[in-house]
C-alpha positions in Angstrom: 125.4 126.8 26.0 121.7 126.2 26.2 120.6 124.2 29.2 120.0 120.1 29.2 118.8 118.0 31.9 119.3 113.9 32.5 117.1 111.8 34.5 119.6 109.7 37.2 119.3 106.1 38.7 116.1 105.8 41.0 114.3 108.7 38.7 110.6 107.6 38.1 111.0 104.8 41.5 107.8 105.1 43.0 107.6 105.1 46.9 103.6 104.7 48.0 101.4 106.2 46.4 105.0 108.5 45.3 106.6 109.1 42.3 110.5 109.8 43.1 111.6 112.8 40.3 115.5 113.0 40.2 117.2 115.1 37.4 121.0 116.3 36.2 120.6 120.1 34.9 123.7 120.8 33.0 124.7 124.6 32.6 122.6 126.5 34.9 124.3 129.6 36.4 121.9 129.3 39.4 119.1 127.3 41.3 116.1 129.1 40.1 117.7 128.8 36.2 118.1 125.0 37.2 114.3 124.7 38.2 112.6 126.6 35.8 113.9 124.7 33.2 112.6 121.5 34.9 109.4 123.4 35.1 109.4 124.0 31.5 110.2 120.4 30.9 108.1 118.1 32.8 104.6 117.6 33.2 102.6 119.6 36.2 100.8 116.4 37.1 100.9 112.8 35.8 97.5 111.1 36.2 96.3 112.4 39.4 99.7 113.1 40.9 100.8 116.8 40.6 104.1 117.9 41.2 105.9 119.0 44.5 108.2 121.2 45.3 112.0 120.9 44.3 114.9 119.9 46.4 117.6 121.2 44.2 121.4 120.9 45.8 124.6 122.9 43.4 127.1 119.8 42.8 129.0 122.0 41.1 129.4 125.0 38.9 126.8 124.8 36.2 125.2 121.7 37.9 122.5 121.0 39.8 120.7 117.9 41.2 116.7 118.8 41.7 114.6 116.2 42.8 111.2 115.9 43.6 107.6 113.9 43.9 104.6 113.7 41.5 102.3 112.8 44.8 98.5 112.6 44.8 96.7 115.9 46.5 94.5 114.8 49.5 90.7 114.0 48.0 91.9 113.5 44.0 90.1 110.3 44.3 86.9 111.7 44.8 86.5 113.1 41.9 83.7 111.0 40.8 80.0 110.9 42.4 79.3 108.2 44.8 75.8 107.2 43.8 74.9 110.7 46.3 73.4 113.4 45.3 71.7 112.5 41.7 68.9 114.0 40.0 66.2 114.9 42.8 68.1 113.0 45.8 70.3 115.9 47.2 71.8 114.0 49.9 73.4 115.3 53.6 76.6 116.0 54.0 79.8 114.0 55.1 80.1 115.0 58.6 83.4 112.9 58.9 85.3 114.6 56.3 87.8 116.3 57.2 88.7 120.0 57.1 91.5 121.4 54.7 94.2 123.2 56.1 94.7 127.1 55.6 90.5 127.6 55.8 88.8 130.2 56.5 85.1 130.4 56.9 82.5 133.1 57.1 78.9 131.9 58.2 75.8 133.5 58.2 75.4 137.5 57.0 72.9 136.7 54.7 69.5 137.7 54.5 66.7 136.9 52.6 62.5 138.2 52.2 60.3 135.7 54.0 56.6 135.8 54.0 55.4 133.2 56.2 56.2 132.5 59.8 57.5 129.3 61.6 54.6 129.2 63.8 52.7 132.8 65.1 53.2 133.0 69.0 51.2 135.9 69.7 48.0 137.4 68.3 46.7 140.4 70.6 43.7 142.9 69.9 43.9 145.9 71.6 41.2 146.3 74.5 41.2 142.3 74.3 39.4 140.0 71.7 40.4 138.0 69.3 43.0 139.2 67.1 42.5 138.2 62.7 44.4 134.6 62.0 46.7 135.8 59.1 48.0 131.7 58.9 51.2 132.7 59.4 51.7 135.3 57.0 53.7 138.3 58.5 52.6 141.9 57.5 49.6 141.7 56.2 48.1 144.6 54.5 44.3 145.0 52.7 46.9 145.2 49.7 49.8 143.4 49.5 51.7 141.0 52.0 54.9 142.8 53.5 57.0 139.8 54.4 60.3 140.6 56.4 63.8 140.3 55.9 65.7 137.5 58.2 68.8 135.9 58.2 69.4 132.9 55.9 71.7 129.9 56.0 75.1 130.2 54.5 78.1 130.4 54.2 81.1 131.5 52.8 85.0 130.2 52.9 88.3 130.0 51.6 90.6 127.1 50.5 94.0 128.3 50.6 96.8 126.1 48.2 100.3 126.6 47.4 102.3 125.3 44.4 106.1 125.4 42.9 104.3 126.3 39.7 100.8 126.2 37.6 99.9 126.2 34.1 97.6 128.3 32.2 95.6 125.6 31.4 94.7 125.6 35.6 93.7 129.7 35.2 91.3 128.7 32.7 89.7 125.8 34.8 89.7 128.3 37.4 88.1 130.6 35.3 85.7 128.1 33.8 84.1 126.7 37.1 83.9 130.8 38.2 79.9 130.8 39.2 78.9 126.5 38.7 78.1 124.2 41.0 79.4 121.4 42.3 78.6 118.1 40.2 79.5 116.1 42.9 80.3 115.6 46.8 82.9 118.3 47.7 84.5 118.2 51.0 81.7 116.0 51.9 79.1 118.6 50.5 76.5 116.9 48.2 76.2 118.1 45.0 74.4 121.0 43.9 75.5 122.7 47.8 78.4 124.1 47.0 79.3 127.8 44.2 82.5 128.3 43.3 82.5 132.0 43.9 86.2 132.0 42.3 90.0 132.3 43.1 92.6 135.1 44.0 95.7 133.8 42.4 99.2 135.4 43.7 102.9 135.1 43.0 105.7 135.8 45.6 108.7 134.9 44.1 109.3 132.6 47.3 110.7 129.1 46.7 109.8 126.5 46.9 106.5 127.5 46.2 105.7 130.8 45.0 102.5 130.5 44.1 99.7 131.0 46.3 95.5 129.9 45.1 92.6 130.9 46.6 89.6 129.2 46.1 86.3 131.1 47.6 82.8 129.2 48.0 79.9 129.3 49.1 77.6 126.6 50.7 74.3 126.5 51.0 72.6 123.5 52.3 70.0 121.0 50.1 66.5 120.2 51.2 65.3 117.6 50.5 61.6 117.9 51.6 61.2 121.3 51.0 57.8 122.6 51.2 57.2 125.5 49.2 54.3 127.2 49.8 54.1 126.4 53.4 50.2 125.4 53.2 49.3 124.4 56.7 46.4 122.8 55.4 48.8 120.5 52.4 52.1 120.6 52.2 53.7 120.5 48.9 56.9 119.4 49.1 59.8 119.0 46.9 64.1 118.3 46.8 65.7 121.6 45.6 69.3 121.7 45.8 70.9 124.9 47.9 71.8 126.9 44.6 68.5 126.5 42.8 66.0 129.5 42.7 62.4 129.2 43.1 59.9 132.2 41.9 56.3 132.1 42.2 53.3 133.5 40.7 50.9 135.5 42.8 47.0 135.5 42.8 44.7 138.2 44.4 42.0 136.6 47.1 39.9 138.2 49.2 39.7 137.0 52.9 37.0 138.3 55.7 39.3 138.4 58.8 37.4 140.3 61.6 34.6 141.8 60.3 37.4 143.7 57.8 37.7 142.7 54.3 41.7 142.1 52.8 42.3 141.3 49.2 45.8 140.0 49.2 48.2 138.3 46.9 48.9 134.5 47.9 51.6 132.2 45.9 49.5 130.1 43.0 52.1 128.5 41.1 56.3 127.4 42.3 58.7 127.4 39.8 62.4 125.7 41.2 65.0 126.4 38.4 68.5 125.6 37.8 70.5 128.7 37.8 73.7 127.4 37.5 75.8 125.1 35.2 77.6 122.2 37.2 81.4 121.7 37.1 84.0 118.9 38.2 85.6 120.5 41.3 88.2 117.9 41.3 89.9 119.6 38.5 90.1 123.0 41.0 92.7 120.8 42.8 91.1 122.4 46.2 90.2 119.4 48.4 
């Protein structure tokens, strides 16, 4: 006989912020026969509540009693933006928010091709002298400037969730924020910070939730007076958001540093563009 299920007194009671679930199956040979056809016949979330994980007792054979919760995840109410981190005002992070459980974090292994010093703390010429003032460009050439590779400010981490069940709808918004920014504050992260690098997405077999998601991101912070050329003599400085790229173009000036004459390349125009699309990272379900 094909399976049927009855909702029972107190079934759709809400407790909180709670929905109480409690359901008859009729002519199941087993639990997991019992709770996939729940699966296949209720909703994955209602509103913002998703569904929990099943509490499913044999009353006898061929029925079972499986209850459970449509309950809100922690931080589906922030969905929205709070007036932070709009066009040009990239805001600072939430230092109060708290940290998911089952996070990992990698920080720093980055590197990136600087040209310009913080500040030059030695100049020497051998035999004594004064050594040429490059203004705080590092390897200076009568051709080109060499720059130097440093470490950069990131880093990486991993949101681990676990669910009785998803849909395929929640693959393709997995699959559709892959590489976009966040729109939004994200784990107290202001928006444009944060990349969704994407999600390793694993079944066990293991009630009551066999399903295991996880989300990989990267963070990179926003500066908001960032000054791009690094002109001691003007600064010119802009917001650009963690995730945006900025490219110059290069003139060629000579400069008589020494008695020695170097024709160099120096930055003439700063381009900041938007590299990648935005996305709601409420719908990733990951806070």
């Amino acid at each position: 006989m094909p399976l049927r299920l009855h909702h029972l007194k107190g079934s759709g009671d809400k407790s909180g912020d709670a929905t109480k679930i409690r359901l008859m199956v009729f002519d199941a040979s087993e639990h997991a026969d019992a709770e996939n056809f729940v699966v296949a016949n209720t909703p994955p979330s209602i509103s913002n509540a998703v569904r929990g994980p099943f509490n499913t007792v044999k009353e006898a054979p061929g029925l079972f009693i499986v209850e459970f919760e449509y309950k809100p995840e922690p931080g589906s109410g922030d969905g929205g933006s709070s007036g932070e981190g709009g066009a040009g005002q990239q805001g600072n992070p939430d230092k109060t928010k708290p940290v998911p459980t089952e996070f990992s974090m990698s920080i720093g292994g980055h590197t990136e091709r600087i040209y310009k010093s913080i500040s030059t703390i030695h100049s020497l010429k051998r035999g004594g002298g004064q050594a040429p003032n490059f203004k705080n460009m590092i390897g200076v050439s009568t051709e080109r400037i060499e720059g130097a590779e440093v470490y950069s400010k990131q880093c990486d981490y991993t949101i681990t969730k676990h669910y009785s069940d998803i849909t395929v709808g929640y693959l393709l918004t997995l699959m559709d924020a892959t590489a976009r920014t966040n729109d939004a504050p994200f784990l107290g992260c202001p928006r444009g910070s944060t990349l969704f690098f994407g999600a390793d997405v694993n079944y066990s077999g293991t009630p009551p939730t066999p399903w295991t998601i996880s989300g990989k991101f990267g963070y990179k912070k926003n500066e908001n007076n960032a000054d791009v050329f690094q002109d001691l003599n003007q600064a010119t400085t802009v917001p650009i958001e963690g995730w945006m790229y900025t490219w110059f173009t290069y003139e060629k000036t000579t400069e008589n540093i020494g008695g020695t004459v170097y024709q160099i390349e120096v930055p003439q125009f700063a381009y900041t563009e938007r590299v990648y699309y935005e996305h709601d990272y409420s719908e990733l379900k990951m806070e």
